[in-house]
N, C-alpha and C positions, 0 to 999 in steps of 0.2 A: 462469473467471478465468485460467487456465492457456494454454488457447486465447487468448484475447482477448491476452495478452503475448508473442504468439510473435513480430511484426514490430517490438517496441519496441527504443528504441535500447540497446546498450551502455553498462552502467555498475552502480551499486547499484539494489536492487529493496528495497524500505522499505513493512515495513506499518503502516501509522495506529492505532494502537488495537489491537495485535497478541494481545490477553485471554491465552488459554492457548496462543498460541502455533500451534497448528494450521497453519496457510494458510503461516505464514512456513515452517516447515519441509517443507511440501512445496514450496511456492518452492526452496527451500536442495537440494530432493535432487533435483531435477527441474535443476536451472541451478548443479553445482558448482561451476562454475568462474567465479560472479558472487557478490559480498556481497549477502548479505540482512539489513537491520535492520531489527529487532520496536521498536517504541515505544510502551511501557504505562505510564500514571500508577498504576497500581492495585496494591500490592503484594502480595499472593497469586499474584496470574497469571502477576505479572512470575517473580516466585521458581520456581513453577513450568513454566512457559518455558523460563529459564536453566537448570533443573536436565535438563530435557530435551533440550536440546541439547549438554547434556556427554553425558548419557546414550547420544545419540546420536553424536555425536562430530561433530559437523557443524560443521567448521571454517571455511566459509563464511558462517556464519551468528553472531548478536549479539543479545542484547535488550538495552533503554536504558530503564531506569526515570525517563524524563523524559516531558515535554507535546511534542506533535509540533507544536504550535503556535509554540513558542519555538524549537525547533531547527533545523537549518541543513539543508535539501533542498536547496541548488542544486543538487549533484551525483547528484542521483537521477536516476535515468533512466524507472524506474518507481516508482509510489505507488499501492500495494494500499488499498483503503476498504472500511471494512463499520462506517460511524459512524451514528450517530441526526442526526439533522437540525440539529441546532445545531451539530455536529461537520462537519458536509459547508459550513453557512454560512462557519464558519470557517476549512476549507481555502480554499475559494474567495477570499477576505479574503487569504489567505496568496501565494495561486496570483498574484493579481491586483499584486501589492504586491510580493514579491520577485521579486529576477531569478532567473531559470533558465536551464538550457540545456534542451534537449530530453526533455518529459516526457510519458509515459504516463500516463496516471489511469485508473485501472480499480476501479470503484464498486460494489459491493451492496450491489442494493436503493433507495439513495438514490443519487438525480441529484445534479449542485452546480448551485446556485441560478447561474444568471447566466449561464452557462456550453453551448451548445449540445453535445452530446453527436456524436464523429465514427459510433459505432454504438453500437446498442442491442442487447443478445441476450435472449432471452427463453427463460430455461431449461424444460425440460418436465415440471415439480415439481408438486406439488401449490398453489403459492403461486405459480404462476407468476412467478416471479424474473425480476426485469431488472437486466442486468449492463451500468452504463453505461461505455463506454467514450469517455477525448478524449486527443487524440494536441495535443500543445501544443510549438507550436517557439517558439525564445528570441526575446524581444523586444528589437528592436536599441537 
């Protein structure tokens, strides 16, 4: 996923469902000088998360104990996903619906429904992963 966001545009780097936090904070240490925000309805992980990114000090970095559904991505530049399938429906919904500027999507595991995918990688795991990637410019 790391890979896959190296040519996305400048701006915030936001993950959907960010659980215990993992993937955002190597976002956050790998790209200090971009905001990364974690978005988790769940409150254990959220709690969690936030306590780890004090712990770590990683002043780029946020979690938001809200629904990324309701929330306001225009200004994302990239949207990290590792959702179950209703959750990938519903970005799509989202993607489709609001305006953006210039955004990455970079997906595990699940595709978005509707959506043609600009590359697909297929990691060499045991589950053979596919990491789908769509590069999406703003619609005038």
């Amino acid at each position: 996923m790391l890979a896959a966001s190296a040519d996305a545009p400048d701006g915030p780097i936001v993950d959907l469902g960010s659980g215990w936090g993992t993937l955002a904070i190597v976002f956050a240490r790998k790209h200090p000088a971009r905001q990364v925000i974690g978005y988790e309805v769940s409150w254990f992980p959220w709690l969690v998360s936030s306590l780890l990114q004090r712990l770590l000090r990683l002043h780029n970095l946020s979690f938001r104990r809200e629904d990324f559904r309701r929330a306001e991505l225009s200004n994302a530049a990239v949207l990290l996903c590792y959702l179950f399938p209703r959750g990938m429906q519903d970005l799509a919904r989202k993607l489709a619906r609001d305006r953006c500027g210039p955004v990455t999507v970079i997906s595990n595991t699940f595709a978005l429904p509707s959506f043609a995918p600009d590359e697909v990688i297929q990691l060499d795991d045991v589950y053979r992963t596919r990491i789908y990637v769509y590069r999406r410019r703003p619609r005038a």
